[in-house]
C-alpha positions in Angstrom: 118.1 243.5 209.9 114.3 243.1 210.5 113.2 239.8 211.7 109.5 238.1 212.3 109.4 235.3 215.2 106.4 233.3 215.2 105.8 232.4 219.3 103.8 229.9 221.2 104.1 229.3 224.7 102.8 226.0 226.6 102.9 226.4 230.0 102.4 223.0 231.3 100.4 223.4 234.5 96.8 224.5 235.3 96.8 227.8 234.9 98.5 228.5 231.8 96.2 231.4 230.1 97.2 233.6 232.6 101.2 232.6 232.0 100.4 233.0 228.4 99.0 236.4 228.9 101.6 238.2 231.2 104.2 236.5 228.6 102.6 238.5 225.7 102.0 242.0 228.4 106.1 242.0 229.5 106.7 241.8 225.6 104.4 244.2 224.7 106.8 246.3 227.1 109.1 246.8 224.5 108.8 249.4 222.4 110.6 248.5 219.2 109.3 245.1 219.1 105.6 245.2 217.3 103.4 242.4 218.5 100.5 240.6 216.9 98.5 237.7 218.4 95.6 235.4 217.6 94.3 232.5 219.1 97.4 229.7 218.4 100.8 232.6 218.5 102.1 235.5 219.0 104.0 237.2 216.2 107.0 239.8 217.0 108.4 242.0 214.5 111.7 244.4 215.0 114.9 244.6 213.9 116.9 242.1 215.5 119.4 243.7 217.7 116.0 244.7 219.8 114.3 241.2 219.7 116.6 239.0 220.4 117.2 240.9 224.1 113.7 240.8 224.5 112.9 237.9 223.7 116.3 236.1 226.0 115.2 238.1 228.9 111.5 237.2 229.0 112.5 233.4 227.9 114.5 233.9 231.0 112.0 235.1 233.1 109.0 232.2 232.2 112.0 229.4 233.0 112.6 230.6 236.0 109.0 231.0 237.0 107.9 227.8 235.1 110.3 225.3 234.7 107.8 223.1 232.7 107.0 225.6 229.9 107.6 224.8 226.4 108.6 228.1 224.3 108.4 227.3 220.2 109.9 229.7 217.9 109.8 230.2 213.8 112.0 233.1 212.8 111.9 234.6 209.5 114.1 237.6 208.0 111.9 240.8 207.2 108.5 241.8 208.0 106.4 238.4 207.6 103.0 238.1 207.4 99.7 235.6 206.7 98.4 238.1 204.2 
């Protein structure tokens, strides 16, 4: 099953682009996920048995690293887009 997830990540300390940024290049990592961003989310597409793995071990990885990070998530099924 395909799947879109709708991302945004608030890291909340000083430096957050950066935390934002290397968020988005470990995911980008992946090579069945496909990745769009603009200037308020990020926006994963794949089938589900590949996100979801992702996704729990780079959710992982920013909690441990930032414990006061707020991760929100929309999923749809299927290929979603604005257009």
């Amino acid at each position: 099953m395909q799947v879109s997830i709708d991302i945004s990540l608030y890291p909340l300390q000083e430096n957050y682009e950066a935390i934002i940024l290397a968020f988005i290049a470990q995911l980008q990592q992946y090579p069945a996920l496909e990745l769009t961003t603009n200037g308020m989310s990020t926006q994963v597409f794949g089938a589900i048995e590949a996100v979801f793995p992702a996704l729990q071990a780079e959710m992982q990885n920013i909690y441990e690293r930032y414990p006061q990070a707020v991760l929100v998530m929309k999923m749809g099924k299927g290929r979603l887009t604005g257009a």
